[in-house]
C-alpha positions as CSV (number, residue, x, y, z in Angstrom):
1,X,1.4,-12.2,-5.8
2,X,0.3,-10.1,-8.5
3,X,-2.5,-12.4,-9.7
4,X,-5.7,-11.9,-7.7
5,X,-9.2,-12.0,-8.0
6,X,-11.0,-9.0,-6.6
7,X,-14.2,-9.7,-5.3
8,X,-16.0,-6.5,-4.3
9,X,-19.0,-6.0,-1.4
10,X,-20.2,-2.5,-1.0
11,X,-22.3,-2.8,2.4
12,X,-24.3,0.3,3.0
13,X,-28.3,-1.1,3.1
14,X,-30.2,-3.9,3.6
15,X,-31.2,-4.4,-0.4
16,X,-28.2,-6.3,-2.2
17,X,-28.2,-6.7,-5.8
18,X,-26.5,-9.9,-7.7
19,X,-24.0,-8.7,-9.9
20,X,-21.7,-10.9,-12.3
21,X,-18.1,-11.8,-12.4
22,X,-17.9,-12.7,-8.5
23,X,-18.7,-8.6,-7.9
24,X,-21.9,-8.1,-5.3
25,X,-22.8,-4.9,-4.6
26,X,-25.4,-3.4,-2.2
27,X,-26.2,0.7,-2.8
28,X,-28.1,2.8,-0.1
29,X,-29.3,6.5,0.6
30,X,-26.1,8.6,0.8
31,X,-27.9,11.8,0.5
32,X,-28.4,12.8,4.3
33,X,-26.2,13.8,7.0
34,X,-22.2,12.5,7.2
35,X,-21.8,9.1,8.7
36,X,-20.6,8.9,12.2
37,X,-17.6,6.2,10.2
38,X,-13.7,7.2,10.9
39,X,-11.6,7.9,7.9
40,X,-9.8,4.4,8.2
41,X,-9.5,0.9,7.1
42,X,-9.5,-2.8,8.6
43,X,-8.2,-6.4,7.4
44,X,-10.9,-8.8,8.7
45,X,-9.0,-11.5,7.2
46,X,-6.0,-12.9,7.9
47,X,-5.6,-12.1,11.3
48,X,-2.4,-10.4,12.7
49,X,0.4,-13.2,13.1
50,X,-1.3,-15.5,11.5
51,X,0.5,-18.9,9.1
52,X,-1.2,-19.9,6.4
53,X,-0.6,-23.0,4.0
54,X,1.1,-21.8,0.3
55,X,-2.1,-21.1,-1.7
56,X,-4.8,-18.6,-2.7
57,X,-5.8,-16.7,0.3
58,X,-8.6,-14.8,0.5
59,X,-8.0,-11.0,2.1
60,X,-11.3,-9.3,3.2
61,X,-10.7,-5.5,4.1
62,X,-13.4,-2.7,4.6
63,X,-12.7,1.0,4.1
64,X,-14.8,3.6,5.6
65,X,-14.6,7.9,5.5
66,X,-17.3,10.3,6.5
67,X,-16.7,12.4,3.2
68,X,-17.6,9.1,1.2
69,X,-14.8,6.6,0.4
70,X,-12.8,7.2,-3.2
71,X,-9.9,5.0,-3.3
72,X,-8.9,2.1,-1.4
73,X,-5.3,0.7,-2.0
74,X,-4.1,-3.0,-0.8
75,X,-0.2,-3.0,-0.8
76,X,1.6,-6.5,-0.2
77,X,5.5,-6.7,0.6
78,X,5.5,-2.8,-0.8
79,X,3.7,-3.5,-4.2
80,X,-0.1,-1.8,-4.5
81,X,-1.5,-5.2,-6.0
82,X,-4.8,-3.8,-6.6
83,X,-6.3,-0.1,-6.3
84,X,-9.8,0.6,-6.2
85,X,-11.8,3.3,-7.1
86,X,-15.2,3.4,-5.8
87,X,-17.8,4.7,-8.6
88,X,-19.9,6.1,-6.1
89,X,-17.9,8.2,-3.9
90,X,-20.6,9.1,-1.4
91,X,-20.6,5.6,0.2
92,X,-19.2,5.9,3.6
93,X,-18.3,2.1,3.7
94,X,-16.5,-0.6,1.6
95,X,-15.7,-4.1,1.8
96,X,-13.5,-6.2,-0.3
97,X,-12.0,-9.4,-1.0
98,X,-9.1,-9.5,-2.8
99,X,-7.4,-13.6,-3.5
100,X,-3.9,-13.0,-3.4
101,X,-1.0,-16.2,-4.2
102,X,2.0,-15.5,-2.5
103,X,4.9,-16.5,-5.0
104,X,7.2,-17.6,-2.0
105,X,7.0,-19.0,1.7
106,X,8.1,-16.8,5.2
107,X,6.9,-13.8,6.3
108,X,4.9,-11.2,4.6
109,X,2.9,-7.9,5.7
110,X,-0.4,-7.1,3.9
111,X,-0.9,-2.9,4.3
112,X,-4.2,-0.9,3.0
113,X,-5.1,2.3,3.3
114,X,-8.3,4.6,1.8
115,X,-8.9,7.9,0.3
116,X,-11.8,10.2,1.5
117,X,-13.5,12.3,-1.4
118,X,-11.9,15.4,-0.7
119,X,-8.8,13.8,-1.2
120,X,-7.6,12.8,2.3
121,X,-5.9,9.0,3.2
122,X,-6.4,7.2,6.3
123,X,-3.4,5.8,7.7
124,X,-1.8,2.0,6.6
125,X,-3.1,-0.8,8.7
126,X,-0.5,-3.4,8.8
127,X,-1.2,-7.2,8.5
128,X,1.8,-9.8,8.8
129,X,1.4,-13.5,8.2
130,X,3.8,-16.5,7.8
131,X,3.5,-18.8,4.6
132,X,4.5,-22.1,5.0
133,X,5.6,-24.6,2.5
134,X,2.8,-27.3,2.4
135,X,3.5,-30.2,4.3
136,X,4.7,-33.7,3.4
137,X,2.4,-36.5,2.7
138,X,2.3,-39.0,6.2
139,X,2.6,-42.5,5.7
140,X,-0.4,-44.2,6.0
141,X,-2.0,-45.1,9.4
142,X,1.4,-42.9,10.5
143,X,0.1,-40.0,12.7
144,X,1.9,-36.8,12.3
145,X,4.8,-35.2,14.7
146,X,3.2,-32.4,16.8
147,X,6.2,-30.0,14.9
148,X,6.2,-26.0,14.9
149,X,5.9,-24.4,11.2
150,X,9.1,-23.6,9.5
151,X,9.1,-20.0,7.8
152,X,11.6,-19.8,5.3
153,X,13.9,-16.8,4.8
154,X,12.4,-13.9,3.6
155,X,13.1,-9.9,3.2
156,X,10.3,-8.9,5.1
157,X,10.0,-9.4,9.2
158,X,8.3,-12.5,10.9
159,X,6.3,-11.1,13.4
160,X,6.8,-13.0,16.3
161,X,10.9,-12.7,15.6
162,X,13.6,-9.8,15.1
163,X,13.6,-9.4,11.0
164,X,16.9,-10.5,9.6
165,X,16.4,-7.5,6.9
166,X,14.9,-4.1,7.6
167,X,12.0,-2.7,5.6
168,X,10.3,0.9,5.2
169,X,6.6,1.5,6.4
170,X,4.0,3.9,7.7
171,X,5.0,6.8,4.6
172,X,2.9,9.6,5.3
173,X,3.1,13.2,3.9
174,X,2.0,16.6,5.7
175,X,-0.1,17.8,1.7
176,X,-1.7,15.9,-0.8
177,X,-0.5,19.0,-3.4
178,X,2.5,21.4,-3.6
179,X,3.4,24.3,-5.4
180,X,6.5,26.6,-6.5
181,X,7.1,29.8,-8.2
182,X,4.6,31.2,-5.8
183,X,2.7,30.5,-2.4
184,X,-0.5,32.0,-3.3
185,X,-2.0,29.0,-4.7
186,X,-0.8,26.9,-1.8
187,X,2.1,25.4,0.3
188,X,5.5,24.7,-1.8
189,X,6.6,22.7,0.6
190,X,5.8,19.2,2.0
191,X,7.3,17.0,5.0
192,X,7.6,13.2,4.2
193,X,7.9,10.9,6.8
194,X,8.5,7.2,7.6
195,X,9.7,4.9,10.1
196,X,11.9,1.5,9.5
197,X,11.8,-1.6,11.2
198,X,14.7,-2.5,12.6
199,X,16.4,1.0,13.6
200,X,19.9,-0.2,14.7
201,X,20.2,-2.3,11.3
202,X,19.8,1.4,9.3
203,X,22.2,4.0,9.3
204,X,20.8,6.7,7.0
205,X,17.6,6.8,4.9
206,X,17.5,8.8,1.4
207,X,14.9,9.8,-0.7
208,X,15.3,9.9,-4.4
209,X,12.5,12.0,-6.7
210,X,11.4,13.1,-9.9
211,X,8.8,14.7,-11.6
212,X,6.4,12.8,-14.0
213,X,4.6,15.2,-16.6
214,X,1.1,15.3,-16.4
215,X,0.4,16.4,-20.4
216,X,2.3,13.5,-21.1
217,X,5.8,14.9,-22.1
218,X,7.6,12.4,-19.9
219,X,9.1,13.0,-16.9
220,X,12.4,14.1,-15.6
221,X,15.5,12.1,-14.5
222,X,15.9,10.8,-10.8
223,X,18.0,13.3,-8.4
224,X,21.2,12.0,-6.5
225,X,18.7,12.0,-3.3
226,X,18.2,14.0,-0.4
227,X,19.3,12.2,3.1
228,X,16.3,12.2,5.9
229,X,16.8,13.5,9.2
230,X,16.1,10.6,12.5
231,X,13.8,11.9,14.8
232,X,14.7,9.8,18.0
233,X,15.8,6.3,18.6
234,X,12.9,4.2,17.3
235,X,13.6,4.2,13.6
236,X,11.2,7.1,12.3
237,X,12.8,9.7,9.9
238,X,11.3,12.9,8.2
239,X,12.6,15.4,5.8
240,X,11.0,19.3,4.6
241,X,11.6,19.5,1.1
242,X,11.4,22.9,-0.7
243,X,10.0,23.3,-4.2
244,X,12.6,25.6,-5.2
245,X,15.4,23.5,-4.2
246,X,14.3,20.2,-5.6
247,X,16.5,19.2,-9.0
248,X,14.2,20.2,-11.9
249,X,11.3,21.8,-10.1
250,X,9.8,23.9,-12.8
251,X,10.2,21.2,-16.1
252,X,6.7,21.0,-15.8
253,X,3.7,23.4,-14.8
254,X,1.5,19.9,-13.7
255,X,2.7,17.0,-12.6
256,X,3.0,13.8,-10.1
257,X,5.7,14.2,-7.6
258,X,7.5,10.7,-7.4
259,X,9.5,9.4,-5.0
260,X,11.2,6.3,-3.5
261,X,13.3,5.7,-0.3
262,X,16.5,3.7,0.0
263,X,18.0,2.2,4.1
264,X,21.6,1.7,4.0
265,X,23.4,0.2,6.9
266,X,27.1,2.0,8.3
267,X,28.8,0.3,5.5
268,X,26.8,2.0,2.9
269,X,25.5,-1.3,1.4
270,X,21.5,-0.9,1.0
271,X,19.4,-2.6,3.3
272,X,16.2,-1.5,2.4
273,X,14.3,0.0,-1.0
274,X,10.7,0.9,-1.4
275,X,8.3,1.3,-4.6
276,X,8.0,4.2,-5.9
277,X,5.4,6.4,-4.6
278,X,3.3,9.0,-6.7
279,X,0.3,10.1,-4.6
280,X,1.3,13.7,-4.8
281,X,0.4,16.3,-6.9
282,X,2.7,19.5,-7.7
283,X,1.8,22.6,-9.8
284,X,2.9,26.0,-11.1
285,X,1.4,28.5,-9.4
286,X,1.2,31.6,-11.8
């Protein structure tokens, strides 16, 4: 899962240029007027529901954002597997390929997302897919049984079934940036919100976070967590932190926020962890 080849297709013009090490890239005018593109993304390929044979598959995605994309992320059973970063931030539209491995058979969901220039990110698109173990070799002159794929267990959903396990999706946040000490350079506080698959299977949802020093003097320890409030019945949760009141707020005057989320079911065993997040950034403000 985390070995992939990254093929990479910039489409903006009708002039493409051969470039080496699988990488094709086509450049136009992006001086002009802002495209007429959404600040989103799309999976081309594999389609939604899809079962694939065990082996390399090939993911094709395109990102597009009026303000020029800047990032695009391709996350696979919660791990970012691969994170580019356009060098020309003015191109309203990008389309990869990405060969991804999968390590293990069953279900698996395939998320991206992109990152305008001003700093902005689309929301995830969500792919899931079922590997299957390859099949047996048939006798010869045997024809096959007409027999339905077998997923094997796995921690994230099958699509067409009720997951056995819940898992933690669609993380958004209300700032890219926070502050404390004072609100003249900007909010100091952000909301943080999420949604988990299987509602009834999760009983409370925590967040856990720390600060990570950006003039590299490390980063602090993890806090005992902060619980997230459900907002209605269909397993989305949200929380308001303030910058004041979070454990070791002013260590440092620049640094990444980081944070991960753990689902525990009524019994208090965990049911659900994420990867930890650090897409926001969090300041001193004099």
């Amino acid at each position: 899962m985390k070995h992939g080849k990254l093929a990479i297709l910039i489409v903006f013009s009708l002039v493409f240029l051969a470039a080496c090490g699988g990488i094709t890239v086509s450049i136009g005018d992006s001086g002009g007027s802002k495209a007429n593109v959404p600040l989103a993304v799309s999976v081309e390929t594999p389609a939604q529901g899809s079962q694939v044979n065990m082996g390399p598959l090939e993911i094709r995605y395109k990102a597009t954002a009026p303000e020029g994309v800047a990032v695009v992320e391709l996350n696979i059973d919660g791990y970012v597997v691969n994170s580019y970063t356009s060098p020309d931030p003015s191109q309203t539209t990008v389309a990869l390929s990405y060969t991804w491995t999968p390590q293990t058979a069953g279900s698996h969901i395939i998320r991206v997302r992109d990152q305008d220039a001003k700093g902005n990110w689309s929301d995830y698109t969500d792919v899931m897919l079922t590997v299957t173990e390859a099949q047996a070799a048939v006798e010869e002159n045997q024809p096959a049984a007409d027999q339905p794929s077998q997923p094997q267990p796995s921690n994230t959903p099958i699509p067409t079934a009720t997951p056995s396990t819940p898992y933690i999706y669609a993380v958004a946040h209300d700032v890219n940036k926070f502050y404390y000490k004072n609100s003249t350079c900007g909010p100091t506080k952000i909301t943080i919100s999420l949604q988990v698959s299987d509602p009834d299977k999760v009983w409370s949802v925590v967040i856990f976070t720390r600060f990570m020093d950006k003039e590299g003097e490390g980063q602090t320890k993890w806090d005992t967590g902060h619980a997230m409030t459900p907002q209605g019945s269909d397993g989305k949760y949200s929380i308001t932190l303030d910058a004041s009141k979070i454990t070791n707020f002013d260590a440092y005057d620049y640094a990444v926020f980081r944070y991960q989320f753990v689902a525990t079911d009524k019994n208090r065993n965990e049911v659900a962890r994420t990867d930890v997040y650090e897409d926001i950034d969090y300041s001193v403000c004099p």
